[in-house]
N, C-alpha and C positions, 0 to 999 in steps of 0.2 A: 433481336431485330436490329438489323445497322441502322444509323444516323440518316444515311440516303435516304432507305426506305421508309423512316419515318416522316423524312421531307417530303418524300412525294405524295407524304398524306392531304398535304395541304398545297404545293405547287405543282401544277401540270410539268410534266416534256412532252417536248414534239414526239409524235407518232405519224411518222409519214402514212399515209392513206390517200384515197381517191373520192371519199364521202362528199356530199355537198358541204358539208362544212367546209372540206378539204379547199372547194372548188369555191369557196364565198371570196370575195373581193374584203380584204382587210378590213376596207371600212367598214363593211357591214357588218362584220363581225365587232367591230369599236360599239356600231349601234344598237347592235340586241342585247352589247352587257351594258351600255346605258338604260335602256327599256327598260331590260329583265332584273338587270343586276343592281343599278343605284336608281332609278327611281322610286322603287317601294320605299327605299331611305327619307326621300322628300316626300311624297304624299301620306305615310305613315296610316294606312286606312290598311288593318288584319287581313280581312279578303284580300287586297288585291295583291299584297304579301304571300300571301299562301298561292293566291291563282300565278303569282309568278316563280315562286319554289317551286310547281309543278309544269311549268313550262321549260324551265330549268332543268327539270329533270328528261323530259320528254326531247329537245335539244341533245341532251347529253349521249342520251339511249339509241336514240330513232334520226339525228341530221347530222350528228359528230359520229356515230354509232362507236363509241367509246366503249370496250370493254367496262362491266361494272366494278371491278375491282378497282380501276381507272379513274370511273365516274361519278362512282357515288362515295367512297372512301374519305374521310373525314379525320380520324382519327379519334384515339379516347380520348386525350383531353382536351379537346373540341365539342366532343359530344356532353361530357363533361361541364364545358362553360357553358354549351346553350342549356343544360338540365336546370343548374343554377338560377343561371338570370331568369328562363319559363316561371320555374319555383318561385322566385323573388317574389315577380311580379303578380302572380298568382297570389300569394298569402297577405305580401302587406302594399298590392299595389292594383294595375289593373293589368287582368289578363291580356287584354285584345294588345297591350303596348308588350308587353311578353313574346306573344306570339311575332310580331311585328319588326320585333329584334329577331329572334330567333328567324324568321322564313328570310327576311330580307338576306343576313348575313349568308345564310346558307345558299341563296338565289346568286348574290354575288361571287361566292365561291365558284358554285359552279360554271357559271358566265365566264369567268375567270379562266377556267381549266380548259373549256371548250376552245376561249380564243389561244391562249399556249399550247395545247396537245394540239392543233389543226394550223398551225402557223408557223411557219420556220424560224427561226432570228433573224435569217436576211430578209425575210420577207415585215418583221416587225420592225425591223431598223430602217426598211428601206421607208415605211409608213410613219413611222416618228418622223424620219427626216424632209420626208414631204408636208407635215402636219408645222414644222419647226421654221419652212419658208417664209409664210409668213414675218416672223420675225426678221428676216435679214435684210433690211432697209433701216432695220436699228443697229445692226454689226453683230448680229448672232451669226454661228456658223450650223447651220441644217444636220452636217455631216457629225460634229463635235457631237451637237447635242444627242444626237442619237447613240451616238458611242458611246455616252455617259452615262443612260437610261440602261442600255441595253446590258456595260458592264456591272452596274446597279443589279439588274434584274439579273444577272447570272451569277450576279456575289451573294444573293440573299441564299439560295441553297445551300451553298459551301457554308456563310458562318453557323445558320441552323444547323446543318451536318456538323459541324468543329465543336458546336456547346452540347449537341446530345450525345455527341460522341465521349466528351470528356468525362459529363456525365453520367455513361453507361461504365468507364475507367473506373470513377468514384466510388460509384456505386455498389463495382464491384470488388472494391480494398476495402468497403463498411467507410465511406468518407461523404454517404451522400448529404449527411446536414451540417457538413463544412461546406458551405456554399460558398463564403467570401476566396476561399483556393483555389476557385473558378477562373476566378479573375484573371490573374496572370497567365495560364495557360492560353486564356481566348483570347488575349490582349497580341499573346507574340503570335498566334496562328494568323490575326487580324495583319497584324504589321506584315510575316513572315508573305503572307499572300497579295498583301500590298505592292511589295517590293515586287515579287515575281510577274505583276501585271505590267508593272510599269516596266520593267525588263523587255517584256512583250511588246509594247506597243513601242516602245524606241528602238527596237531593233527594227520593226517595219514601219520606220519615218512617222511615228505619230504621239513623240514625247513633244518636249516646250518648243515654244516655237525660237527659230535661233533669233540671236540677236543681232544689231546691227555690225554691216561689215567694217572692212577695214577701210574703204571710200565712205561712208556714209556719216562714220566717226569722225574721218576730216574735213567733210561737208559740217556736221555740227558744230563741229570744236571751231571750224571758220566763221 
């Protein structure tokens, strides 16, 4: 299995579509993975964790109408940490706080998937940058900060693809419990995709901002 495809165990793509989801106003979509997705977090009460996993899922299936290979995909070792911590909690702790981690994270996830698989990047950027106004009476810039988010959020795929990839390299020379070899490999992928971003955005006017001109300097220096 590639690196991508193991990424997309855990982060949604857009799927263009016409579903209500498709057709929900940004915000709304912000608001039901606040509901669904982190409030189980703060009220910590099993039921309403679980009664929100299964809204979660029923969203995913039935208002995103998300392919379930899409929607409900996880991954092994995700399923893997939620077996554990359930375990944990179960033998030397309390179940209900088990469960509680388990449904919530999993509620999030999917909240998660639903708002990226039904949401384009302009359309997320354009909703960070309306959310970020606010701030610009303090000299934030709306536009930046979205840019910043939004290149965030479309670098996390790549470096997870760069480490499991290298990994699957290791693994397959018998080097997979040299771990610490990792290092440098991800280190120049990290730089090497750095550089090439910032290449990007200064070729279409959105590196540092210039500095002052040649009048502004003799205005100072006077």
């Amino acid at each position: 299995m590639s690196g991508r495809g193991r990424v997309e165990d855990y982060l949604g793509v857009y799927v263009p579509g016409s579903t209500p989801a498709h057709r929900m106003p940004v915000g709304a979509k912000y608001l039901m993975l606040i509901v669904v997705g982190v409030l189980p977090f703060v009220l910590r009460i099993w039921w309403f964790s679980v009664l929100c996993l299964a809204v979660s899922v029923l969203i995913s299936l039935l208002v995103a109408r998300l392919p379930r290979r899409i929607a409900l995909r996880i991954g092994i070792p995700l399923w893997i940490m939620n077996g554990l911590i359930l375990a944990y909690h179960v033998v030397l702790g309390d179940w209900r706080r088990g469960v509680v981690y388990v449904a919530s994270l999993m509620a999030c996830l999917y909240m998660s998937r639903v708002l990226t698989c039904t949401t384009s990047a302009d359309a997320l950027m354009d909703a960070i940058a309306g959310f970020a106004r606010i701030f610009k009476p303090l000299g934030a810039s709306p536009e930046k900060f979205a840019l910043a988010v939004t290149l965030m959020w479309a670098t996390i795929p790549y470096l997870l693809g760069a480490v499991l990839s290298i990994q699957l390299t290791a693994k397959a020379r018998g080097l997979e419990r040299s771990s610490w070899r990792f290092v440098i490999p991800v280190m120049v992928g990290i730089v090497g995709h750095a550089l090439e971003v910032g290449d990007a955005l200064r070729a279409r006017g959105l590196g540092d901002e210039p500095g002052p001109g040649p009048e502004t300097r003799q205005l100072s220096e006077s």
